[in-house]
Structure formats: C-alpha cells, structure tokens
C-alpha positions as CSV (number, residue, x, y, z in Angstrom):
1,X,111.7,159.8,47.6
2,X,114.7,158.7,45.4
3,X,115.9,161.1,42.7
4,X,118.3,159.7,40.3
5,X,120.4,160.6,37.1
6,X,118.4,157.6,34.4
7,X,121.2,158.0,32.2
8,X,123.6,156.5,35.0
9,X,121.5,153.9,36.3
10,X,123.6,150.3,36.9
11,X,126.6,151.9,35.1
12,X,129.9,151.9,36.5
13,X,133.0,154.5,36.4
14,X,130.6,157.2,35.8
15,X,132.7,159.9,37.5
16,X,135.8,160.9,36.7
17,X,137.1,161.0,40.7
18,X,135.0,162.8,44.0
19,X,135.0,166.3,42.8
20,X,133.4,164.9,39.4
21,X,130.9,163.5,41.9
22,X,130.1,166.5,43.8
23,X,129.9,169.0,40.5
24,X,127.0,166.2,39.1
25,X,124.8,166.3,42.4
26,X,125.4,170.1,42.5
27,X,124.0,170.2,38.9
28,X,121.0,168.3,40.5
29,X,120.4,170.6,43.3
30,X,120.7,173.9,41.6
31,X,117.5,175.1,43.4
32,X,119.7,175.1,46.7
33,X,122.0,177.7,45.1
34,X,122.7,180.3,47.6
35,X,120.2,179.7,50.5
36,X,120.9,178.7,54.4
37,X,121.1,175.3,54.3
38,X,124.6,173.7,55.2
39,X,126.1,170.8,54.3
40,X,127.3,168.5,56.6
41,X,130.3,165.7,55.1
42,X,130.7,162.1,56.7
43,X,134.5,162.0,56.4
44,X,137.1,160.7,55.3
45,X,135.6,160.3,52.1
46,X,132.5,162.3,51.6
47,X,134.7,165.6,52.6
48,X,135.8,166.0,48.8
49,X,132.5,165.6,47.1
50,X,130.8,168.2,49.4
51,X,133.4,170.5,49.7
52,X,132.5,170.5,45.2
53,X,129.0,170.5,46.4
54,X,129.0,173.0,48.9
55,X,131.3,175.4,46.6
56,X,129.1,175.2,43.4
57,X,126.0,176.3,45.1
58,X,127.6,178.5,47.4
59,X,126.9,176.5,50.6
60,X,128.5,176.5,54.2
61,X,130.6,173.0,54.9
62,X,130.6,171.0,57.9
63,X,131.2,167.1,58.8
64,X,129.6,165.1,60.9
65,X,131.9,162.5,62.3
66,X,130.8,159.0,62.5
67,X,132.5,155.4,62.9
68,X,130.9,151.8,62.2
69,X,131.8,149.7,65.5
70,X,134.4,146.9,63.7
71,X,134.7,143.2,64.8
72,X,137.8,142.6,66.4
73,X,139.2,140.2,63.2
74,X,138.1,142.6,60.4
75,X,138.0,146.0,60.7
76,X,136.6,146.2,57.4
77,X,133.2,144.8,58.6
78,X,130.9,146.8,61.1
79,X,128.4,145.5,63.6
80,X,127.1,149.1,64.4
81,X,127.5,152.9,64.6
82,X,128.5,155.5,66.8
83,X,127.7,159.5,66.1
84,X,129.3,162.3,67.2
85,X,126.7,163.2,69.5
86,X,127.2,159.5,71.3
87,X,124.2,158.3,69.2
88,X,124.8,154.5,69.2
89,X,123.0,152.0,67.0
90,X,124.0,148.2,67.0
91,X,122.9,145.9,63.9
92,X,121.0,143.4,66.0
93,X,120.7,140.9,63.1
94,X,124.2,140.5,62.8
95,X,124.8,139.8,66.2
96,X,123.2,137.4,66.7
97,X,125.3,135.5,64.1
98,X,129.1,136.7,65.5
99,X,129.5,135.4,68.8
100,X,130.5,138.6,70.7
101,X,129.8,138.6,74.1
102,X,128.2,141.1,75.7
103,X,131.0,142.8,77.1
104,X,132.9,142.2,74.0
105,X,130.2,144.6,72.3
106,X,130.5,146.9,75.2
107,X,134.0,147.3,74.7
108,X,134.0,147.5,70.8
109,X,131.4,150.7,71.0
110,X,133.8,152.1,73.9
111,X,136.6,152.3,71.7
112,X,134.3,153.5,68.7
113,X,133.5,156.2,71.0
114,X,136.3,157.4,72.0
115,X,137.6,157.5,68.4
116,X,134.8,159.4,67.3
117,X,135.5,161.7,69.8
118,X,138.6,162.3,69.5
119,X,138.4,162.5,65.6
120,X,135.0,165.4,66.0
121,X,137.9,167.7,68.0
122,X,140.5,167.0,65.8
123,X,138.4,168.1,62.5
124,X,136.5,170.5,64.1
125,X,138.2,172.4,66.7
126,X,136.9,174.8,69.0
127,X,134.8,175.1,66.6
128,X,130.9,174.8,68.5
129,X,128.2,173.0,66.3
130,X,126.2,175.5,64.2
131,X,122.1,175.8,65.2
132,X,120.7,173.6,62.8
133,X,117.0,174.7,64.4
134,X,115.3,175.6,61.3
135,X,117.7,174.8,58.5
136,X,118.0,172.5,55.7
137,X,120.9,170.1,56.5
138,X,122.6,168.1,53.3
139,X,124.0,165.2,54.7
140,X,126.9,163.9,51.9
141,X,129.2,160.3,51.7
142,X,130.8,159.0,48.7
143,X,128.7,156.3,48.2
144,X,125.8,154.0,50.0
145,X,126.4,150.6,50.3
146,X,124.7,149.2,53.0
147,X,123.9,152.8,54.5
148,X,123.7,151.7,58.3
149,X,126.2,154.2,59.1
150,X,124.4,156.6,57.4
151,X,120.9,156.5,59.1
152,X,123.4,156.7,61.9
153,X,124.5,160.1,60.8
154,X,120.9,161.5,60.4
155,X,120.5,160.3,63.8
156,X,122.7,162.4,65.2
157,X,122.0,165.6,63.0
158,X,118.3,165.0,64.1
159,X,119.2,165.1,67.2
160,X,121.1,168.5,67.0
161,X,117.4,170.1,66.2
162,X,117.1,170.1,62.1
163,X,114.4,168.2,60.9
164,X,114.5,169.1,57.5
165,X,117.5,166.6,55.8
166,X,118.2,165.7,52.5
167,X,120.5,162.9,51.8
168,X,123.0,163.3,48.7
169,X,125.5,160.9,47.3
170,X,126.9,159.8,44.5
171,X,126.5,156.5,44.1
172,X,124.5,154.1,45.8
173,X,123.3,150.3,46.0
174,X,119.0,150.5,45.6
175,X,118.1,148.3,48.8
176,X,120.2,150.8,51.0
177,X,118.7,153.6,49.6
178,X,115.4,152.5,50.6
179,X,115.8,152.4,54.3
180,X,117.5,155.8,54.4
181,X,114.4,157.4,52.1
182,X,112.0,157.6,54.9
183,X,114.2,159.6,57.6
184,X,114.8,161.8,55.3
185,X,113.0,164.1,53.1
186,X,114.5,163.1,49.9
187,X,117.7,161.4,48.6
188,X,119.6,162.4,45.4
189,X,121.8,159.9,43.9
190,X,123.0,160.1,41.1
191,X,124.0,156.6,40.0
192,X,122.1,153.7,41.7
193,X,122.5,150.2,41.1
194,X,121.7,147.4,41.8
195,X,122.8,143.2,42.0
196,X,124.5,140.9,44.6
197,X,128.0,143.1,45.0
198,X,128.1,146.6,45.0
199,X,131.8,148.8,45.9
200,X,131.4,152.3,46.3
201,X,134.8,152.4,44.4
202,X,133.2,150.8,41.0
203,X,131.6,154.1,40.2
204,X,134.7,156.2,40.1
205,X,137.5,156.3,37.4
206,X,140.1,157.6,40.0
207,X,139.6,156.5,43.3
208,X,141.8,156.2,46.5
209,X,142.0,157.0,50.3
210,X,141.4,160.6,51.7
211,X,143.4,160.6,55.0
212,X,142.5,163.4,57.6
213,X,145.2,165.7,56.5
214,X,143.3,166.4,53.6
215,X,140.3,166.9,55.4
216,X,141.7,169.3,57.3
217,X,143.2,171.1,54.8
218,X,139.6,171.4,53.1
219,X,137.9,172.4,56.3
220,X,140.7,174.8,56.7
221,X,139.8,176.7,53.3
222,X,135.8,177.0,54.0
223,X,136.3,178.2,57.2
224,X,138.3,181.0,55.9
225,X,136.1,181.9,53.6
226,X,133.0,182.2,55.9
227,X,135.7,184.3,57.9
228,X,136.2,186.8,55.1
C-alpha cells in the first residue's frame, strides 16, 4: 500500500528544505503520535527529515547505516548494497552489463563493508541496537529513486527481529515505490512522481549535502533527551 499527498502528485519543489519534509509526513502519521515505535534514519540525508518526524510525534530516533557498493569509475552509481548488519544484496541485472570480475565485486563489497562499519560506530557509539522484537520501526530517507538501497535497509532491520515496518519518505519516483510496498506494511510518500528522470533534489526548494557532523550533532540532541 502507497499513501500519498494527491495535491503533490508529479509536482516539484514542494518542500521548502528536509525539515519541511519531515513536519508534512509527520502531519500524515499523526496516529503514531506518542506510541513505541522508533524511527530508524538512513543517513546522511534522511537524518534531518526524521529527526522533524521523530520530534513532531514524539518518537525515539535511530539510523540505520547503509552504503550502495560504487563502481570503481563512478562512485555516484551503485551495483549493490551493504547493511549494517553485513546484509549484502548485489543488483544482478546490472552486472551482467559492467564487466567486473568476480573478484573485482568481491573487493568493491569488502570495502563497502568496512565503510559501513566503521560509519555504524562512528554514529552510533557504544550505543547497542535497541530490541526491535515487537515494535513498529519507521524506516525514513529523503527521497526514493530507485530504492535498491532501501529494500536493503529493511533487510537489515528485519533481520534485527521487527516485522512490523513502515516506509516514509518524502518524495519518491512510482516504479521504486512499488518494489519496496510489499516488504513493508505500508509506505507514505508524500510527493510521488513519475517520468523518465527523477532527482530526489527536484522536490526541495533548499537542498544541499548533510555531512556526518551534522548527524552527529542530531543524534547527539535525541539521545539526550531520552537521557532526561
């Protein structure tokens, strides 16, 4: 099941920047207000439009780290995914038309891995992963565009014992929404669209990079406050 805003469909620059984002899927999940379920980020950029989320309906924030395994020319485009959890997935289509060899692959989700890795410590600390067993798990990006990654990411939460996830993002392209609809038990986007290109970027007025230090700094501030 896809839920969307109709009076955003196949619009662009519909949100002002990510915290726009996050207070317009809040204002769709209202029903969530106050109960156990956590919400899980995929960072860099999904941190700011959960951390709206998770703070308009009173949520707990988390992130759940994962990295699409880049070719070796262009780091831009992905071949695959690696979790946190070491959940791989490769995108067997497209391998067969890039000419990798086998240990070229090998070695492209080795140093995926230990990127991830390294990244899950750095955000997370000493921090243990909460027990998902029994709760309602948001899982929250920026945007869907081909959402490989993103099945990816609800891997690897699935894995960690909640069964019960609901996908939430902004924005999002409609034939990459439809894969990630049946592994999960719904998905709210606000703005979907559709045609032959599709940025993430082309929803938002203000849009740029969010580095880790931001992240951090985020992070930082919830976990305080589930300290207090």
């Amino acid at each position: 099941m896809v839920v969307d805003l109709p009076e955003l469909r196949e619009k662009l620059g519909v949100f002002k920047d990510r915290q726009d984002a996050g207070i317009r899927l809040a204002e769709m999940l209202q029903a969530y207000r106050d109960s156990s379920a956590i919400v899980f980020a995929i960072p860099a950029g999904g941190v700011p439009v959960a951390a709206t989320l998770a703070e308009k309906l009173n949520l707990s924030l988390d992130v759940a780290v994962v990295s699409k395994i880049t070719l070796p020319w262009n780091t831009e485009a992905g071949f695959g995914a690696v979790a946190f959890d070491g959940t791989v997935r490769l995108n067997n289509r497209m391998l067969g038309h890039i000419g990798l060899t086998d240990q070229e692959v090998r070695q492209r989700i080795e140093l995926t891995t230990v990127k991830v890795q390294k990244r899950f410590k750095e955000l997370r600390g000493a921090e243990p992963m909460p027990d998902l067993s029994g709760r309602k798990v948001f899982l929250v990006d920026d945007g869907i565009a081909s959402g490989f990654t993103f099945r990816v990411a609800v891997e690897a939460l699935k894995n960690h014992g909640t069964d019960e996830i609901i996908a939430a993002v902004p924005t999002g392209h409609r034939h990459a929404l439809q894969p990630v609809a049946p592994q999960v038990q719904a998905v709210y986007c606000a703005n979907v669209r559709s045609g032959w290109s599709f940025a993430v970027a082309a929803a938002y007025q203000r849009w740029s990079d969010v580095d880790d230090a931001e992240v951090l700094q985020i992070l930082t501030r919830f976990r305080g406050r589930r300290g207090a």
